[in-house]
C-alpha positions as CSV (number, residue, x, y, z in Angstrom):
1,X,-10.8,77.9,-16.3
2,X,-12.3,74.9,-15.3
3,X,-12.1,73.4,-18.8
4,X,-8.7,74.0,-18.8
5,X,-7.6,72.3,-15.7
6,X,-9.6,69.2,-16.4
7,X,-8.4,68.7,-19.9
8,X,-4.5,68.4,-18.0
9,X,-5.4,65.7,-16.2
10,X,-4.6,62.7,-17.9
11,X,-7.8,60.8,-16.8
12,X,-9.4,63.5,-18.5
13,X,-7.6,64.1,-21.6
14,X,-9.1,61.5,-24.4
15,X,-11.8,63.0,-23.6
16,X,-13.7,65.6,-26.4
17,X,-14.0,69.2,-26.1
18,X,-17.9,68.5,-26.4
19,X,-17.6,66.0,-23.3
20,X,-15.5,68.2,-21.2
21,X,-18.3,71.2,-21.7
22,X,-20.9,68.7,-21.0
23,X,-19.1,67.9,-17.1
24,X,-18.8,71.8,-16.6
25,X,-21.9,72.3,-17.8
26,X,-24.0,70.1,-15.3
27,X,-21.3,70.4,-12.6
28,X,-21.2,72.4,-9.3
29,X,-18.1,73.8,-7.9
30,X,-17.5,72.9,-4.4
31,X,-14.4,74.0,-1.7
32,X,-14.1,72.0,1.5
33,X,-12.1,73.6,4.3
34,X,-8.9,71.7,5.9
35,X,-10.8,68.8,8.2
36,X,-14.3,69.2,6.3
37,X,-15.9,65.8,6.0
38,X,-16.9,66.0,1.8
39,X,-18.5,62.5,2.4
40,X,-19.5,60.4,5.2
41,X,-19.5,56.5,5.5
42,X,-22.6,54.9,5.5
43,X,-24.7,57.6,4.1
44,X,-26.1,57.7,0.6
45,X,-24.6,60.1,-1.9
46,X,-26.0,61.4,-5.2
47,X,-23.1,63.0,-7.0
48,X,-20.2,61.7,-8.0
49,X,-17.1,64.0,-7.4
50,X,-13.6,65.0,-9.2
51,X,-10.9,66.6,-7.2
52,X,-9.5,69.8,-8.7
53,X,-7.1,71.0,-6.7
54,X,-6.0,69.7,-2.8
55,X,-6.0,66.8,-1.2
56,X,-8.5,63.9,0.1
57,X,-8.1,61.9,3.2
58,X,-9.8,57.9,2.8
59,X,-10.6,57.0,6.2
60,X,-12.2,53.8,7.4
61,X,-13.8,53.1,10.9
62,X,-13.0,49.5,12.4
63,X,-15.2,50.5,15.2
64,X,-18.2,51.3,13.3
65,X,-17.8,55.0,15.3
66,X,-17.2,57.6,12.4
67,X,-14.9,59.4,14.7
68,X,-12.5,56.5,15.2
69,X,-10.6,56.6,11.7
70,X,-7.6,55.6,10.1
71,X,-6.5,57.1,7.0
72,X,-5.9,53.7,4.5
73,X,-5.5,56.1,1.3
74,X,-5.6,59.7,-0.4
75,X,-7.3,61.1,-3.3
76,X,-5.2,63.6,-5.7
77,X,-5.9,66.1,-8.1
78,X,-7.9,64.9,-11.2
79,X,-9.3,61.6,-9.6
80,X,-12.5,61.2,-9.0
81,X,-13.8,60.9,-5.2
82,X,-15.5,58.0,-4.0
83,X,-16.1,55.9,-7.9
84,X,-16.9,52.8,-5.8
85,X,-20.7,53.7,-4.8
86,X,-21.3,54.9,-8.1
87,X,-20.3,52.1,-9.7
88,X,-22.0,49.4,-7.0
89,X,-24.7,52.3,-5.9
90,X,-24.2,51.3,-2.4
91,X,-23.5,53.2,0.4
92,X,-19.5,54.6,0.9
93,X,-17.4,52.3,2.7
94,X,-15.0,55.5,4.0
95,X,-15.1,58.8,4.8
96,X,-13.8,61.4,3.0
97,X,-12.1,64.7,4.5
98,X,-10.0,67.4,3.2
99,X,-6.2,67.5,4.1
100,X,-5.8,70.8,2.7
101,X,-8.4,73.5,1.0
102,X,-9.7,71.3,-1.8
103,X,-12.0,72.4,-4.6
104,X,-14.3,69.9,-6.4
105,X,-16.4,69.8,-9.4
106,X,-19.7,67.7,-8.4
107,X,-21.8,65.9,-11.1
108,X,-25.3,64.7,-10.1
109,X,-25.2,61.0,-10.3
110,X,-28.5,60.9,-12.3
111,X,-27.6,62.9,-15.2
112,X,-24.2,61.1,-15.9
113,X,-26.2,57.8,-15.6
114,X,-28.3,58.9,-18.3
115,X,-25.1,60.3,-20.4
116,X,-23.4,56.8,-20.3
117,X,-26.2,55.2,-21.4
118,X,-26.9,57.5,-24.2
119,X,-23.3,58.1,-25.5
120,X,-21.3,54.8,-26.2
121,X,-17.7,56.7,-26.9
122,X,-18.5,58.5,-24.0
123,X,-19.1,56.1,-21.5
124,X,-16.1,54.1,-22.9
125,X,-14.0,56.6,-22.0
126,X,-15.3,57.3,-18.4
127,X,-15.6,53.5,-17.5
128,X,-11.7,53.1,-18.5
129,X,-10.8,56.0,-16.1
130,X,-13.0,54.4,-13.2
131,X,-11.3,50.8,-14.4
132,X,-7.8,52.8,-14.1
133,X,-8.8,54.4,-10.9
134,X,-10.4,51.3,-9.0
135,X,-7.3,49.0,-9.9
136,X,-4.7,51.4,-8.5
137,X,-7.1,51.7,-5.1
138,X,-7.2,48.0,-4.8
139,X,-3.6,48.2,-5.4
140,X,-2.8,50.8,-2.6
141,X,-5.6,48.9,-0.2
142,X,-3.4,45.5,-0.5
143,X,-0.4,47.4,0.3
144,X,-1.6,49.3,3.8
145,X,-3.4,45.8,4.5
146,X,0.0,43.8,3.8
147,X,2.3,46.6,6.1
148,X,-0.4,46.0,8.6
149,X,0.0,42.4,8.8
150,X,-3.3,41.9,7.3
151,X,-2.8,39.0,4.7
152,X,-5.8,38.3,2.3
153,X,-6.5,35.0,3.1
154,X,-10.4,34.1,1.1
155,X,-11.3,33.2,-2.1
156,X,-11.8,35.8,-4.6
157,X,-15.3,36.3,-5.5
158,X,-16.9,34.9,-8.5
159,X,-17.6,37.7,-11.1
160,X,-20.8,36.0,-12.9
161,X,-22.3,39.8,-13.1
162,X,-19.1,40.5,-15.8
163,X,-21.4,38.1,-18.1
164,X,-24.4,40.5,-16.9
165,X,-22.9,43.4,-18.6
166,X,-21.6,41.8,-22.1
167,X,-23.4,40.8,-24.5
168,X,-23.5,37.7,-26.7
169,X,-21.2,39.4,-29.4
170,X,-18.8,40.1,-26.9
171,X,-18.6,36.1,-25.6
172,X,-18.6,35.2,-29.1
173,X,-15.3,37.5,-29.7
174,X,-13.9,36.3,-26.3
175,X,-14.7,32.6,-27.2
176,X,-12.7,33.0,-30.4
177,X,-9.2,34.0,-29.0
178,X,-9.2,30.2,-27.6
179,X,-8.7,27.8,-24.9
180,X,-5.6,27.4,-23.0
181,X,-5.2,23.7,-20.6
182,X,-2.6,24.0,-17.7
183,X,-1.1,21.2,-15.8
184,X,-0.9,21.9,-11.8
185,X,2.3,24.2,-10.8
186,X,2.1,25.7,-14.3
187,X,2.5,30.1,-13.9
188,X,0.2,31.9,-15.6
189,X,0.9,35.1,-14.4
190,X,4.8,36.1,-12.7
191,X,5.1,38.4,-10.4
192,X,7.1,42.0,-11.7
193,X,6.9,40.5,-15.0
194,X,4.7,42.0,-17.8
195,X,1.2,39.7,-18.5
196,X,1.0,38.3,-21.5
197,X,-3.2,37.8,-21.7
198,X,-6.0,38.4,-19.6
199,X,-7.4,35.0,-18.4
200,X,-10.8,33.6,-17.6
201,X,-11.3,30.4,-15.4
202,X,-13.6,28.0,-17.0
203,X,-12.3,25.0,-14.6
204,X,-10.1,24.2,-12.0
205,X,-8.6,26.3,-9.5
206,X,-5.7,28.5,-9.3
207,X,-3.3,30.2,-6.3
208,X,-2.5,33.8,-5.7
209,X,1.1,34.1,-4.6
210,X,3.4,37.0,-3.4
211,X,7.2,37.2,-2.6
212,X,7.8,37.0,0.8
213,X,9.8,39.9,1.9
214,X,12.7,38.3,3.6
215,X,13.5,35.8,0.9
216,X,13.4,37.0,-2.7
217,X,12.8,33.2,-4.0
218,X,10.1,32.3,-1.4
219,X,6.5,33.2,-1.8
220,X,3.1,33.2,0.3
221,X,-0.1,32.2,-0.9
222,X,-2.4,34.7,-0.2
223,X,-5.4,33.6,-1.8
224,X,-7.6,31.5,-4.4
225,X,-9.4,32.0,-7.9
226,X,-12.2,29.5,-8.2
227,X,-14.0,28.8,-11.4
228,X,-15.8,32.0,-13.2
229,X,-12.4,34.4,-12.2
230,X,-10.7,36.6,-14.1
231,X,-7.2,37.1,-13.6
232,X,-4.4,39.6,-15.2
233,X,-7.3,42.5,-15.2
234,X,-5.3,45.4,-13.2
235,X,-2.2,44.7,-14.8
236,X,-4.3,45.1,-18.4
237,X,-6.0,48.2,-17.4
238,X,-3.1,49.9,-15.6
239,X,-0.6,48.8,-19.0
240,X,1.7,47.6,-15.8
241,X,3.9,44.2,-14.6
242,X,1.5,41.6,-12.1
243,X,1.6,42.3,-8.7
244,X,1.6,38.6,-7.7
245,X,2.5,34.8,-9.4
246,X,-0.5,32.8,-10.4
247,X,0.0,29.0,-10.4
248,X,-2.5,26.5,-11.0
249,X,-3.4,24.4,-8.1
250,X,-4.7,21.6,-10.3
251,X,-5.6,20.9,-13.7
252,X,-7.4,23.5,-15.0
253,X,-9.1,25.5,-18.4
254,X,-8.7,28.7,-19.3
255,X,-10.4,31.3,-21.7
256,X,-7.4,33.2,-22.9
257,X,-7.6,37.1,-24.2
258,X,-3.9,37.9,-25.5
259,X,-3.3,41.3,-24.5
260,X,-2.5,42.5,-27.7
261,X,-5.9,41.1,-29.3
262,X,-7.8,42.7,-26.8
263,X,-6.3,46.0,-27.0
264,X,-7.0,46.3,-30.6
265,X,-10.5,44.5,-29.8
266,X,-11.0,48.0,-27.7
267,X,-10.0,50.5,-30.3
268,X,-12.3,49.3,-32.7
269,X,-15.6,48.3,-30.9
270,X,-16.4,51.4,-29.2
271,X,-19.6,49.1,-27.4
272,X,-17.6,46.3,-26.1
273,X,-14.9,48.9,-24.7
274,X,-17.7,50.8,-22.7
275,X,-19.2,47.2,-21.6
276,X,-15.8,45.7,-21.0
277,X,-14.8,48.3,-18.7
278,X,-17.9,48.8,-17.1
279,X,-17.7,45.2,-16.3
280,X,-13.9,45.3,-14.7
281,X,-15.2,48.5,-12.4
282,X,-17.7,46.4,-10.9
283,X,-15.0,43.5,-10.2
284,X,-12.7,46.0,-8.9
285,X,-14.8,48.0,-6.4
286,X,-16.3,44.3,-5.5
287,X,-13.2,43.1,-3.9
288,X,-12.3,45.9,-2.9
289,X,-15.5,46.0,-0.5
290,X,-14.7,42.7,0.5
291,X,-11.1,43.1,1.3
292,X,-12.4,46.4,3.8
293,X,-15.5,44.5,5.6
294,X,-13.8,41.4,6.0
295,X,-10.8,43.7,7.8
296,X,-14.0,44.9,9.8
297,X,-14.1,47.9,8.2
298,X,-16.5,49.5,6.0
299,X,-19.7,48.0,8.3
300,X,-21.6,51.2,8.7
301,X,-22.3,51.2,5.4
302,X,-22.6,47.2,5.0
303,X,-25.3,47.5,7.5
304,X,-27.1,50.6,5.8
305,X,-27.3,47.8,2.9
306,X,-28.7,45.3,4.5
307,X,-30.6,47.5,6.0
308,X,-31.9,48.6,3.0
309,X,-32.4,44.9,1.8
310,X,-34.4,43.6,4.4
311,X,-37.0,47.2,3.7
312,X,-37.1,45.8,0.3
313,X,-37.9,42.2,1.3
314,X,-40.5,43.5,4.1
315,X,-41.9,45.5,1.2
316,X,-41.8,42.4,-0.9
317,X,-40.2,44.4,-3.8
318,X,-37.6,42.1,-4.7
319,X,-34.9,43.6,-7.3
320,X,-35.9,41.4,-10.8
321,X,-32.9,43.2,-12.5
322,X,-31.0,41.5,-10.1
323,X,-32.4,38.6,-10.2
324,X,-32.5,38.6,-14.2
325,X,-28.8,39.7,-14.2
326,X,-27.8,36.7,-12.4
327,X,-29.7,34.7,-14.0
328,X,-28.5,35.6,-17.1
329,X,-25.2,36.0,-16.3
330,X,-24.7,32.4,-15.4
331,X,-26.3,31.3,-18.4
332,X,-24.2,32.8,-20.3
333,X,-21.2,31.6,-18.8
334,X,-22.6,27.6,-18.9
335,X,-23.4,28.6,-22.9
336,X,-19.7,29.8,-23.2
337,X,-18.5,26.0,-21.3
338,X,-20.8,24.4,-23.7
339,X,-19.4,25.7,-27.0
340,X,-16.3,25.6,-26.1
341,X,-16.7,21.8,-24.8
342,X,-18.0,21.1,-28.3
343,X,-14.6,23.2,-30.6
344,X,-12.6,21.0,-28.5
């Protein structure tokens, strides 16, 4: 029964009959009672949840007191609860309580880690749904902030950890689809408009921009992408039109992935699929966190983190993955300038 009703979702349904059996199989099935809290900000979790039937309230506390929350978003049958802690393993940023009787099938975060990194098809698969997922909550979460007069205002982040997760073959692939130079005022990216190639910044800087809604032909800035960006990702994952214009600001270089390149790039190379979207999950749920805390919500579990942290740093157990990640990830972005400097 359960095998049924997952293989209908269509998160669910590329999936093979071997993978579906292998969810059930290390699954529990939960059912939370109208009002039941299935997960609480701030505090650690150690499954990772997919809604079967019901209905999921996201609720976020701007007072840091877990019973003064707003709903900003809902989960709905064959999502999966809460991706952005499994994908970060930080603690939840919202509470989660069901708005109706809700059943869940819960998988214990340590198995699946150990599936992903065994199974390449597998985990190629299950990063693309959490890529689909993640983009279409940030999505939603720029909407509630934008009716609430809340206007994004920072820079994006820089996303050196994408060049943590691919590999060398992967840059070499991406360094092949070429360069593109824009003058300042050139659009990348229209808003409503389908996107043509996902883009990397390799210098300059570029502006966000968004119709204003009382005059179809103006538009607000609402924010920046500095060097080491990439731009056009939720369009590419959701196969939808940009949700904003991207000008450049000044003269600038771009490493440009043509959409059609990259989608046959990801039906052949099973690894760079799993690793690509791996790597777009953690962009996603990373401004996503930074969108909530810098609304002030979300701080409970900020400070759990840095509570966390400063354990570590007492304990003097700094974390050299980290470290070595970031390490490597810039290096590897500097090595792609370099080449690149040198084909052109």
């Amino acid at each position: 029964m359960i095998k049924t009703l997952l293989t209908k979702f269509p998160y669910f349904d590329t999936f093979k009959d071997s993978d579906i059996d292998w969810i059930v199989s290390i699954s529990r099935f939960l059912e939370y009672r109208t009002g039941e809290i299935l997960i609480q900000e701030g505090q650690k979790i150690n499954t990772i949840d997919i809604l079967l039937e019901g209905a999921l309230s996201i609720r976020v506390s701007p007072t840091e007191n877990v019973a003064d929350t707003q709903e900003i978003d809902c989960v709905s049958p064959g999502e999966i609860v809460e991706p952005l802690s499994f994908v970060d393993n930080r603690p939840p940023s919202s509470t989660f309580m069901a708005l109706a009787t809700s059943k869940v099938l819960s998988l214990p975060r340590h198995l699946l880690f150990k599936k992903l990194e065994q199974d390449t098809e597998f985990a190629a698969h299950f990063y693309q749904i959490l890529s689909i997922l993640l983009s279409k909550q940030l999505r939603r979460l720029s909407d509630f902030l934008a009716k609430n007069k809340v206007i994004p205002g920072e820079a994006l982040r820089k996303v050196l950890f994408v060049f943590a997760i691919l590999d060398d073959s992967d840059i070499d692939w991406m360094i092949s689809q070429g360069v593109k130079t824009v003058n300042p005022g050139t659009v990348l990216i229209e808003e409503g408009k389908p996107v043509d190639a996902l883009y990397i910044l390799l210098d300059g800087k570029l502006g966000i921009f968004v119709a204003t809604q009382h005059d179809e032909v103006g538009q607000k800035e609402i924010a920046k992408s500095v060097k080491g960006e990439i731009i056009g990702e939720m369009s590419f994952v959701e196969t939808t039109t940009a949700s904003a214009t991207v000008k450049a600001a000044e003269p600038s270089v771009l490493l440009a992935l043509p959409q059609h390149n990259l989608s046959e790039k990801l039906k052949q190379d099973t690894g760079f699929t799993a690793r690509f979207y791996r790597a777009i999950a953690v962009v996603l749920v990373d401004r996503i966190r930074d969108r909530l805390f810098r609304r002030g919500f979300g701080k409970l579990a900020y400070q759990l983190d840095q509570i966390l942290a400063e354990d570590i740093e007492v304990e003097d157990e700094l974390n050299l993955d980290t470290l070595d990640n970031t390490a490597l990830a810039s290096a590897r972005f500097d090595w792609m300038i370099k080449r690149l400097n040198r084909q052109s």
